[in-house]
N, C-alpha and C positions, 0 to 999 in steps of 0.2 A: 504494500500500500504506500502512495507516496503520501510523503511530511508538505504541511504548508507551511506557506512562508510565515514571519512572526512580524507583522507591522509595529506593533510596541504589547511590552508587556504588563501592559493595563486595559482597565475597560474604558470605554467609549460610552459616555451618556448621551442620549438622544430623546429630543421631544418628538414623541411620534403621536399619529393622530389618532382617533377611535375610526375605525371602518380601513383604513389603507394601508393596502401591502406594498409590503418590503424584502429586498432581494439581497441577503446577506451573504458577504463574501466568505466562501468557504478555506479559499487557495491560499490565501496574504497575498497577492499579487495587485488586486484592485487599487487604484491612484483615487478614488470614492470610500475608501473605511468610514466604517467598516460592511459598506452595500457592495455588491456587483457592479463592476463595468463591463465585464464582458474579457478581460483577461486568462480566465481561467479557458479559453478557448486552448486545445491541444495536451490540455491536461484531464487525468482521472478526476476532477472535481467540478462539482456543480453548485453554482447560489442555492442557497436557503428560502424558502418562501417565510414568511410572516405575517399574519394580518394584526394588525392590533386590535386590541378587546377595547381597549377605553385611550380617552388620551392622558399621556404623562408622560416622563421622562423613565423609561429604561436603560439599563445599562448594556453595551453590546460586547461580544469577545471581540477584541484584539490581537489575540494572540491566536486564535482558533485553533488550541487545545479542547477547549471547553464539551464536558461531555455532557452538557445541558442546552445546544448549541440552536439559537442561535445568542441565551444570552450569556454573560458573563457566572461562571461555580466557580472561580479562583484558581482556576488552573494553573494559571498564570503565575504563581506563586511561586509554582514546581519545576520551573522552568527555569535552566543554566543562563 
């Protein structure tokens, strides 16, 4: 299985809306963290779908360790 990339090793808060989905970058390669631009083209990985339930500010992975994915479980932590 390939490793993604590690954009930073923190989470990303994001005010998202209630009703709108979002396309969370699996790879680390997207220049949009932590959504999809379309980079993981020619690789084993695909965006995350999301819709959100309400609006607030969630936290996103960063690092896409996370095996709660697409939000931030502290992965990140355990990471060199």
């Amino acid at each position: 299985m390939a490793t993604p990339e590690i954009p930073q090793k923190a989470p990303m808060p994001v005010d998202i809306e209630e009703g709108r989905k979002y396309f969370w970058c699996s790879c680390g390669k997207s220049k949009r963290q932590p959504f999809c631009d379309g980079s993981h083209e020619g690789t084993d990985f695909l965006p995350m779908s999301y819709t959100a339930e309400k609006t607030r500010t969630l936290y996103f992975c960063a690092c896409k360790h996370t095996k709660g994915a697409p939000l931030c479980d502290g992965s990140h932590n355990a990471l060199d």
